[in-house]
C-alpha positions as CSV (number, residue, x, y, z in Angstrom):
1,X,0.0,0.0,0.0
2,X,2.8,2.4,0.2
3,X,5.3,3.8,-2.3
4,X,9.0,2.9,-2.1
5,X,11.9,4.9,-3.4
6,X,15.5,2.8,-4.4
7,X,17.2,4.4,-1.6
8,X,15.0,3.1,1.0
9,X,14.6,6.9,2.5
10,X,11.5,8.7,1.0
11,X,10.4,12.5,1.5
12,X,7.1,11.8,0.2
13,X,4.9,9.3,-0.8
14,X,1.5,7.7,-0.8
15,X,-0.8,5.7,1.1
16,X,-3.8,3.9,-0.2
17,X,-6.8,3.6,2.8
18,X,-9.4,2.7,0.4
19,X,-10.5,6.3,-0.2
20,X,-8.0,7.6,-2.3
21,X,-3.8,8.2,-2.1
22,X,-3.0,10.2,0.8
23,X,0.2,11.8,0.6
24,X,2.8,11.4,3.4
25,X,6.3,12.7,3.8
26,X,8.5,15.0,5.8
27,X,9.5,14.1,9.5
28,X,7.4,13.4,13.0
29,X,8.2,13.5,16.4
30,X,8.5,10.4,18.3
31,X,8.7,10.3,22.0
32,X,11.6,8.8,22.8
33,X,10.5,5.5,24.4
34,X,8.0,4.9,21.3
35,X,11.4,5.3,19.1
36,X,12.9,2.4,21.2
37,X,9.8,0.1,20.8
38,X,9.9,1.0,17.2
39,X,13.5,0.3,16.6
40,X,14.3,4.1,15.5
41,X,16.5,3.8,18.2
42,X,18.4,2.2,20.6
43,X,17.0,3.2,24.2
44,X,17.1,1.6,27.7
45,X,13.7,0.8,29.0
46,X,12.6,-0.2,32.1
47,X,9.1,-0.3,31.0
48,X,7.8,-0.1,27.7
49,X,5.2,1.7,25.7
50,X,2.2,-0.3,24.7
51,X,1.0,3.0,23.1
52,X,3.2,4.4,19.9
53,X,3.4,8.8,20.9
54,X,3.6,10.8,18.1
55,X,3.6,14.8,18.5
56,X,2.9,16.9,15.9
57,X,2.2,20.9,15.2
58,X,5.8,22.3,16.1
59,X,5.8,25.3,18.6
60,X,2.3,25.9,20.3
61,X,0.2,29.3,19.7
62,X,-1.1,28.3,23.5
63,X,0.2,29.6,26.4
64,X,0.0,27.1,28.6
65,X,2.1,27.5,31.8
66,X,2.3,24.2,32.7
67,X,3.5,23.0,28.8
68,X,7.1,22.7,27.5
69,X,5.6,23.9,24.0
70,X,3.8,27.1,25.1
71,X,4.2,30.5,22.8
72,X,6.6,31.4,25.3
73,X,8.5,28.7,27.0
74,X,11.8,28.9,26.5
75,X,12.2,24.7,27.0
76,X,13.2,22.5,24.1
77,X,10.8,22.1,21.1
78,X,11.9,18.7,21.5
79,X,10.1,18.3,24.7
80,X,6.8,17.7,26.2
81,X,6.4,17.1,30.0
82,X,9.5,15.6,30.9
83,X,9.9,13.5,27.7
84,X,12.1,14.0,24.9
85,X,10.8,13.5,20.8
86,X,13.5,13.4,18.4
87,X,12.1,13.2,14.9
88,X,12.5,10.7,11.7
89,X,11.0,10.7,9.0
90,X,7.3,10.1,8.6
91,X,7.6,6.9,6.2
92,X,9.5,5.1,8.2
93,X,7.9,5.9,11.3
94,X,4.1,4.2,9.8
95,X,5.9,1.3,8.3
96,X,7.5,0.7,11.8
97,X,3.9,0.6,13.0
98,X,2.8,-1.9,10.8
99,X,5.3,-3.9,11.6
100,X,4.8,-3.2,15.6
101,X,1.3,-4.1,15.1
102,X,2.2,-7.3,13.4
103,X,4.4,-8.2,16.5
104,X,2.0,-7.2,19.0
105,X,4.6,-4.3,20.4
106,X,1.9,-1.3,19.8
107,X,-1.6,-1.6,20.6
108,X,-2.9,1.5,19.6
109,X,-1.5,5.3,18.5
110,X,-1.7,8.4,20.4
111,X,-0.7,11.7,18.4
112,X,0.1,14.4,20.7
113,X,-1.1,17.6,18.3
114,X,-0.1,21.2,19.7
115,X,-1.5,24.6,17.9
116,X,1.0,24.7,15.6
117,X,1.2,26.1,11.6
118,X,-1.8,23.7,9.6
119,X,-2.5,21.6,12.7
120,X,-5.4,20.8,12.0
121,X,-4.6,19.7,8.2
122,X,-1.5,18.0,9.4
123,X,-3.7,16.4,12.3
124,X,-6.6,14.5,9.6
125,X,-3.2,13.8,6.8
126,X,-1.2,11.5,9.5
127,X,-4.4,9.9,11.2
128,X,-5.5,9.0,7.5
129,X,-1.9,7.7,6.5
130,X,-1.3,5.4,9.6
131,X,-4.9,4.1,8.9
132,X,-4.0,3.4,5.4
133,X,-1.2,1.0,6.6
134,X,-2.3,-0.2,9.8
135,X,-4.9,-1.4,11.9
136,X,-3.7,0.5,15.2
137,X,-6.6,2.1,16.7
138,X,-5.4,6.3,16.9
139,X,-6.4,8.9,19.5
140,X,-5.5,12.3,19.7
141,X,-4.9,14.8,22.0
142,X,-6.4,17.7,20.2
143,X,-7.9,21.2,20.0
144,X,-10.4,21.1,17.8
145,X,-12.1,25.0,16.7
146,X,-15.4,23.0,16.6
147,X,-18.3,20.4,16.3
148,X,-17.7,20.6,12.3
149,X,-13.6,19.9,12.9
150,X,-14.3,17.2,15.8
151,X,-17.0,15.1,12.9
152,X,-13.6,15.7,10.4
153,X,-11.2,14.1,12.5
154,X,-13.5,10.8,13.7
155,X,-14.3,10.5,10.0
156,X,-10.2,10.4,9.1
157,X,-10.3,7.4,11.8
158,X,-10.0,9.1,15.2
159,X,-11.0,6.5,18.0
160,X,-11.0,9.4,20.7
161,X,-10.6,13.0,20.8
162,X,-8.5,13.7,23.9
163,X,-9.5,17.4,25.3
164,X,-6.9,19.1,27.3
165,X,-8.6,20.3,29.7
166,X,-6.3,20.8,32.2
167,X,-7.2,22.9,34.9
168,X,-10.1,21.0,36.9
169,X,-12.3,24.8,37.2
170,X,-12.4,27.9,35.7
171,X,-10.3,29.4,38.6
172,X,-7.5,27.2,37.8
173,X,-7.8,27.6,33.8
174,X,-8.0,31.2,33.6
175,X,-4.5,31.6,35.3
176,X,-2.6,28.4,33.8
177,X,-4.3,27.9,30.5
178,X,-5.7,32.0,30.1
179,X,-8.3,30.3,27.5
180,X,-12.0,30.6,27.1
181,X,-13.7,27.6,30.2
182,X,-16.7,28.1,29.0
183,X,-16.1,27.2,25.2
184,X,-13.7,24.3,25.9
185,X,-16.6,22.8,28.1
186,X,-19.3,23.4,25.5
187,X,-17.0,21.8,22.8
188,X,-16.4,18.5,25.2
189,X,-20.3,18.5,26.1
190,X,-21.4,18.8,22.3
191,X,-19.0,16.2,20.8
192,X,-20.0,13.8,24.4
193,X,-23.6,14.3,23.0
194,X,-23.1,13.7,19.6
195,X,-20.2,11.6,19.3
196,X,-20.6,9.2,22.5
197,X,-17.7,6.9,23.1
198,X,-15.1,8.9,21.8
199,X,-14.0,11.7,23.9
200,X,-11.3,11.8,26.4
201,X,-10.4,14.4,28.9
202,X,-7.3,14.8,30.2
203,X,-6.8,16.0,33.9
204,X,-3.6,17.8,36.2
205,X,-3.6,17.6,39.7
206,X,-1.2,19.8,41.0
207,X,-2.7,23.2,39.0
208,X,-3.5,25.2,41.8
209,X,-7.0,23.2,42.2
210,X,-8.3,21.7,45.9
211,X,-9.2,18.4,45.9
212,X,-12.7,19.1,46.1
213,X,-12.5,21.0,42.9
214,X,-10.2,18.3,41.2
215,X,-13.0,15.5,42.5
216,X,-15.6,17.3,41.1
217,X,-14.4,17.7,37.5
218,X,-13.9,14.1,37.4
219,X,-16.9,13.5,38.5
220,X,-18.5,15.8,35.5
221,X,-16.3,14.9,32.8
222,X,-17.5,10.5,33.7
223,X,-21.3,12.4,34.2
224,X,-20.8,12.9,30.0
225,X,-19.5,9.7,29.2
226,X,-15.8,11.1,28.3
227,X,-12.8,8.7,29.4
228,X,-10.5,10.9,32.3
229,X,-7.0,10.6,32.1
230,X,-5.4,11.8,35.1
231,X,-2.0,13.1,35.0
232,X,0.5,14.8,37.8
233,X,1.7,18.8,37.2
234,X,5.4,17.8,36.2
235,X,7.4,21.0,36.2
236,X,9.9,21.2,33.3
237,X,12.8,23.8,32.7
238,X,11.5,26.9,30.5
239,X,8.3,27.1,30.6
240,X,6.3,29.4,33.5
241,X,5.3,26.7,36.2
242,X,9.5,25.6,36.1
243,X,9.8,26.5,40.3
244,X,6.1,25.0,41.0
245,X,6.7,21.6,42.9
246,X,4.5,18.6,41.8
247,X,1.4,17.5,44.0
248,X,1.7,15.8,47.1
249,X,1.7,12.1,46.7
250,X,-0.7,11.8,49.0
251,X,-3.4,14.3,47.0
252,X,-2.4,12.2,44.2
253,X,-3.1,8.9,45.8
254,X,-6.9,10.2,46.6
255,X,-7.1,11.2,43.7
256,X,-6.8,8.2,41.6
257,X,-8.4,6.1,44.1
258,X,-11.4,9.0,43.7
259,X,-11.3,8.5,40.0
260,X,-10.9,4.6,40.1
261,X,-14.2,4.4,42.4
262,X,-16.1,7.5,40.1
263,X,-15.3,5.3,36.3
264,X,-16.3,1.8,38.3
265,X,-19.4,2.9,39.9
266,X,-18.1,2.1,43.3
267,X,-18.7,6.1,44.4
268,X,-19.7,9.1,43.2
269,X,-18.6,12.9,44.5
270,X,-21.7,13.4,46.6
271,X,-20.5,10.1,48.7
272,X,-17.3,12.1,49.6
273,X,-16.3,14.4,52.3
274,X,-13.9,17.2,52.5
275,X,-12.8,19.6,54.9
276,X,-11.3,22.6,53.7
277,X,-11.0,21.4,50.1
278,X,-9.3,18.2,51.4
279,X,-10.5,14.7,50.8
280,X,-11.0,13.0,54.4
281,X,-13.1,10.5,53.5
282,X,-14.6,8.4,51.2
283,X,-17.3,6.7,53.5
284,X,-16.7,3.3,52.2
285,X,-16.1,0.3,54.7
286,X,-14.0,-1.8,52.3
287,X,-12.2,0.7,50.5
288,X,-8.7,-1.1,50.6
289,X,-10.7,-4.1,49.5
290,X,-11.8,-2.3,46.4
291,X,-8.3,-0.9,45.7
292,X,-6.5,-3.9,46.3
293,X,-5.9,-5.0,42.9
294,X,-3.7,-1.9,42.7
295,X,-5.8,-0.7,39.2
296,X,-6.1,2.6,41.0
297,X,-2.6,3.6,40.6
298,X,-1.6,2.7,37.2
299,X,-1.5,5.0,34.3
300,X,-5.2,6.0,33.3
301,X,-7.0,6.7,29.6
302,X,-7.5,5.1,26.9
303,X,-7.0,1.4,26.4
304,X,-3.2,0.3,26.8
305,X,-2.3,3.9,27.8
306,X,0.1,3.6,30.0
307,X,3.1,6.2,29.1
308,X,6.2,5.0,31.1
309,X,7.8,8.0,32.9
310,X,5.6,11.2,31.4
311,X,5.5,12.1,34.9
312,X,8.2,10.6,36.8
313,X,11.6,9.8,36.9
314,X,12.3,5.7,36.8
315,X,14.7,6.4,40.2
316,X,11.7,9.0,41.4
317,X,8.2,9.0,42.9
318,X,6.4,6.5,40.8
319,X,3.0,8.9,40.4
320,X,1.7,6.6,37.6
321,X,2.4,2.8,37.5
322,X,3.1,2.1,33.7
323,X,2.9,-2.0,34.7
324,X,0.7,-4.1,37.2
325,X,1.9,-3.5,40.8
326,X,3.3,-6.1,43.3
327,X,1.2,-6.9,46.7
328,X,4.2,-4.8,48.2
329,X,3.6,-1.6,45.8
330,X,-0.2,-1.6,46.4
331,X,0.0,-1.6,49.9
332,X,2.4,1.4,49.5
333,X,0.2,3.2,47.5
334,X,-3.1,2.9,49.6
335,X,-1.0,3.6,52.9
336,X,0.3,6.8,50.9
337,X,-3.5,8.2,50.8
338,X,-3.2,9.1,53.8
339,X,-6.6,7.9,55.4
340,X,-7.3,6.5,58.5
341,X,-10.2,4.3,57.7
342,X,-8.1,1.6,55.6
């Protein structure tokens, strides 16, 4: 289905996906522990992948203070949290996917898209050309401008559109994201309603938020049938959150377990209680029991999700668990919330 050249290197070529050549060519970022799953190159790995990242857009129009791409961070365009996405060239990139598909390596594709020059077109061009030579189911994290661009991008193939949300209330966004709450909740609750099943929302305690607040938001965002991703403010060099520490673990901990309860229907915000903002309790008798497979604590999203490190060092706090935990980890990370009930 593809077009070779001799060399073996090709700057542009086609794809066939059944609806027409779709042409592909130039270079895309690949985080750096997809690159190693793909063979692009030769990296250590305590854990790998089971998702294949892809980031394109180039340098953000957004301002996000939290984000390593921001309009003004001065951090590496090569980064994004604490990650690092050298590029190759797109061709080899999607023929490494078919072949990671094949092997059973890659389960699925995640394109991280910032507001870059033609995002959008770029955005519906590689989602078309790794469905013309793969199977992969593809997600990305997105900004679409509307309903109209959200029906274009689930027609190229999208399986979900992940909203980055962010902030977990209009508090929180206005100083970290300075973007329009209102809007980017009207877009996720219009494409929920129209398009059920395939939106995601992603989530970062540590923001500025209470726990009350963050608790809450999940609570909304499951309300509309959207999958919540939770992820952990990870400060990075350059950008304007550099000298903000990360959350608590223990804020973290409840968190997750509040999020693992809220998606399972073991619990639901008005069950909770709070003091000062603070979770201190989540009036259930057998809560250990319910968190004692340790599904809590891993990495949360979409299916086979689990992005190794984003938010932690291998040597660090281990925020999200990329594997299964051991009986010894689990009972670390439900001691770690903090509450005296378990």
């Amino acid at each position: 289905m593809t077009s070779a050249s001799k060399e073996g290197i090709i700057h542009a070529a086609t794809v066939d996906d059944g609806r027409g050549l779709i042409k592909v060519g130039g270079k895309v970022n690949v985080s750096i522990g997809t690159a190693g799953v793909l063979g692009l190159d030769k990296v250590r790995m305590d854990v790998a992948p089971t998702t294949a990242y892809l980031m394109v857009g180039g340098r953000c129009r957004m301002d996000c203070a939290f984000c390593a791409q921001a309009r003004s961070s001065s951090a590496s365009a090569l980064k994004l949290s604490r990650v690092t996405w050298p590029p190759f060239e797109e061709k080899e990139v999607l023929d490494r996917l078919a072949e990671a598909e094949v092997k059973g390596t890659i389960r699925r594709v995640c394109l991280q898209v910032t507001v870059g020059r033609d995002y959008f077109r770029r955005t519906l061009e590689l989602v078309q050309a790794i469905k013309g030579i793969c199977h992969l189911p593809v997600d990305a994290s997105v900004l679409p401008g509307d309903l109209r661009q959200v029906e274009a991008l689930l027609a190229a193939g999208l399986d979900h559109i992940g909203f980055g949300l962010d902030a977990a209330c209009e508090r929180v966004f206005k100083r970290v994201k300075g973007g329009d709450w209102r809007h980017s909740l009207a877009l996720i609750e219009e494409t929920a309603e129209h398009f059920p099943g395939h939106v995601a929302v992603h989530l970062i305690v540590g923001l500025g938020e209470t726990e009350r607040e963050m608790a809450e938001a999940i609570q909304r965002m499951h309300d509309l049938g959207a999958v919540v991703a939770l992820f952990a403010f990870t400060p990075v060099w350059g950008t304007a959150m550099e000298n903000v520490p990360p959350p608590p673990l223990p804020t973290y901990r409840r968190m997750q377990a509040v999020r693992h309860l809220i998606v399972h229907g073991l619990a639901r915000f008005e069950d909770l209680a709070f003091d000062g903002g603070r979770l201190v309790s989540f009036n259930i008798s057998n809560l250990g029991e319910l968190l004692a497979d340790g599904e809590a604590f891993r990495t949360s999203g979409c299916p086979d999700c689990n992005r190794p490190f984003y938010n932690e060092r291998p040597s660090g706090t281990m925020y999200n668990y990329p594997r299964p935990l051991s009986p010894a980890e689990v009972e670390a990370a439900i001691a770690e919330l903090k509450l005296g009930e378990i």
